[in-house]
RODO-2510 file (C-alpha; in nm, 4 decimals, decimal comma):
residues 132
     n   res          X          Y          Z
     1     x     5,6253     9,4147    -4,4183
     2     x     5,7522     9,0516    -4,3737
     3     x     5,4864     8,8385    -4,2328
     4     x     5,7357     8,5843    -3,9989
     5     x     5,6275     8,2207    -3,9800
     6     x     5,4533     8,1334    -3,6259
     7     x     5,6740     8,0267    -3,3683
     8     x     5,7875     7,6343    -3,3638
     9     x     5,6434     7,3861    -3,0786
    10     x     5,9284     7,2962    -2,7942
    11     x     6,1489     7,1202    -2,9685
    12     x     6,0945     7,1434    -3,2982
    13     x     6,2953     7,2468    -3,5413
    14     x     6,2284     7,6031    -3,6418
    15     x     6,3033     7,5414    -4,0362
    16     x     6,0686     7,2281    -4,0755
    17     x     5,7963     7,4079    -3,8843
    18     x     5,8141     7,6944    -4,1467
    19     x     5,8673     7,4027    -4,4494
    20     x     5,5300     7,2569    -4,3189
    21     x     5,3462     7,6108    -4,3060
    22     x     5,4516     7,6719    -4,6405
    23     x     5,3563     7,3166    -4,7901
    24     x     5,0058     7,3599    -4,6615
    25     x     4,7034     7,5038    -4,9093
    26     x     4,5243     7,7754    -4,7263
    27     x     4,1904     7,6424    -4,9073
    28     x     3,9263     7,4722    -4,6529
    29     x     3,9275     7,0771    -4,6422
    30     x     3,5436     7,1047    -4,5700
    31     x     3,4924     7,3036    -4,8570
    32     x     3,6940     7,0978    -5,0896
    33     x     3,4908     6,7653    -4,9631
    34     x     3,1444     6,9297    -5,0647
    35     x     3,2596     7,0422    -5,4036
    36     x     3,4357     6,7316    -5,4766
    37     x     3,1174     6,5063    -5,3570
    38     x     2,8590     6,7633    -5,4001
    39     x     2,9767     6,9640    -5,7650
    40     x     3,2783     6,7178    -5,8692
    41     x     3,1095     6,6204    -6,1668
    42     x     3,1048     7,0043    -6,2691
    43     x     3,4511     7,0311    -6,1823
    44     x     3,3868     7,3153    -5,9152
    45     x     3,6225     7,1405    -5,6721
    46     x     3,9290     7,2006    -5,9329
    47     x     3,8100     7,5226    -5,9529
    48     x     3,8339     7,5792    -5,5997
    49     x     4,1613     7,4813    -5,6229
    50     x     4,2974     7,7049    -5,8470
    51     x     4,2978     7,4044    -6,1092
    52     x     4,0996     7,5771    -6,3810
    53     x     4,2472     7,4126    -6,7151
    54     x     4,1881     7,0930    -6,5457
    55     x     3,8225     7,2067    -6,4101
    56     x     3,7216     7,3225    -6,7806
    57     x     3,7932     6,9310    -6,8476
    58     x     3,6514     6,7561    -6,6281
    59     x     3,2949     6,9885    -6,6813
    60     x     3,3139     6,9175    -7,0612
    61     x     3,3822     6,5476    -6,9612
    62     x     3,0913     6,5403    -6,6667
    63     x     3,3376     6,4659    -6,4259
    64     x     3,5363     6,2668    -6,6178
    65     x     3,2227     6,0265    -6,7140
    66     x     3,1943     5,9434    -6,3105
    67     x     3,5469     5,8294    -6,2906
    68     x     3,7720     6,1076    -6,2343
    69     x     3,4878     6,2537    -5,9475
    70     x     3,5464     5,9614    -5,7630
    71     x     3,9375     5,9790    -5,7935
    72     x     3,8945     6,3436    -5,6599
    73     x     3,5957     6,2405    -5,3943
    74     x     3,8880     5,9693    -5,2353
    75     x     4,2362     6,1855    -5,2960
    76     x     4,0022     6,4861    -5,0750
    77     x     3,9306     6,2014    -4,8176
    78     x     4,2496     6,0505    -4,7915
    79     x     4,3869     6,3790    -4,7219
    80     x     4,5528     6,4044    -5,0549
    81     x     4,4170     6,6643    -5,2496
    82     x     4,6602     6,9221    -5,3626
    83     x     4,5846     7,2844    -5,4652
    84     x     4,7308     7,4948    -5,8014
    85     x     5,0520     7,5222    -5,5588
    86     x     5,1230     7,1752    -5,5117
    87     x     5,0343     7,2131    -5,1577
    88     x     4,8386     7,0142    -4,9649
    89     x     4,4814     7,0713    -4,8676
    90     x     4,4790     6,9354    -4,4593
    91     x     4,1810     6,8735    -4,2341
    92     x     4,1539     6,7925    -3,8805
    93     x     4,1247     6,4655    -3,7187
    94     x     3,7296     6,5840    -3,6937
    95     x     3,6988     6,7029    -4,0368
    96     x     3,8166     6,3710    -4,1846
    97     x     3,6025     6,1906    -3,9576
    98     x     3,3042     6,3680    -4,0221
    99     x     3,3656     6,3562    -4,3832
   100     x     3,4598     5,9717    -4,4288
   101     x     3,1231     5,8966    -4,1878
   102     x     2,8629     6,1257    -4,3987
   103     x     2,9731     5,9951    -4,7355
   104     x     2,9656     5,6223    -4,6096
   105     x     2,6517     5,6929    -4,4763
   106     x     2,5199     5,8345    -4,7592
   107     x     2,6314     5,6011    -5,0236
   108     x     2,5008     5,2438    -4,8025
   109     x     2,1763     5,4608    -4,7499
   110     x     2,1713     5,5136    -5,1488
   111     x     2,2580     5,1276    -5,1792
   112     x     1,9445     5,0632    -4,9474
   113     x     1,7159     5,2528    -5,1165
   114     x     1,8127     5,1560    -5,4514
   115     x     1,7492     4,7257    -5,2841
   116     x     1,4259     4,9062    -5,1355
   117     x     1,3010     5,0450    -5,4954
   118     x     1,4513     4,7377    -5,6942
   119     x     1,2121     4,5070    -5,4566
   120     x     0,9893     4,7157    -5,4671
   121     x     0,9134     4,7416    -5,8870
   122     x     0,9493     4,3324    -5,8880
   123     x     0,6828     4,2917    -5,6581
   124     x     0,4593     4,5126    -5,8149
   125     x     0,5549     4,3335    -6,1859
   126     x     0,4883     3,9690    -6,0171
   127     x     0,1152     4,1574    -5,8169
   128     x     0,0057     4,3365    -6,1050
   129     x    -0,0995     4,0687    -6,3580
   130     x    -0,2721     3,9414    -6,0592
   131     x    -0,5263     4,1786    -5,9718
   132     x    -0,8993     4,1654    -6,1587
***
């Protein structure tokens, strides 16, 4: 049975509609985000991918020493990310936005906490001599 590509928008060209279909990855964008922020250092996001040669590497390599997971976090958030295939992995408007506001929001809270802790163990270095 031949599945048929789904039918163009008004005025579209029926060919580039089925050349788009065809260049998109069927894997989730959401899904790709999390393992790429969440397990990237594992390599679970190539692995997801269908990349396993380079997802072997980059778990021997823990991610690459930090580098390539942070490559991979901002290809999947630009939208970039590309499965075994070649073909792109695509999100919605939403999913991008949700993703790009979460990991912003996590890393300046992980910047405050790390100013919060940093204050915190010079303070008590400067108190503690002080006290009988």
């Amino acid at each position: 049975m031949t599945a048929y590509p789904p039918a163009p928008a008004s005025g579209q060209d029926p060919q580039v509609a089925y050349a788009a279909g065809a260049a998109t990855s069927e894997r989730a964008f959401i899904a790709t985000w999390l393992f790429a922020w969440l397990l990237g250092v594992l390599g679970v996001d190539r692995f997801y991918l269908g990349k396993v040669g380079t997802g072997i590497l980059k778990l021997l390599t823990i991610g690459g020493f930090g580098i390539w997971w942070l490559v991979d976090l901002v290809l999947t958030l630009a939208n970039s990310a590309k499965d075994a295939e070649g073909r792109r992995v695509i999100g919605t408007r939403q999913e991008q936005t949700i993703a790009w506001i979460v990991t912003a929001a996590v890393v300046l809270l992980g910047w405050i906490m790390s100013a919060v802790t940093q204050s915190l163990a010079f303070l008590t270095d400067q108190l503690l001599p002080l006290l009988p």
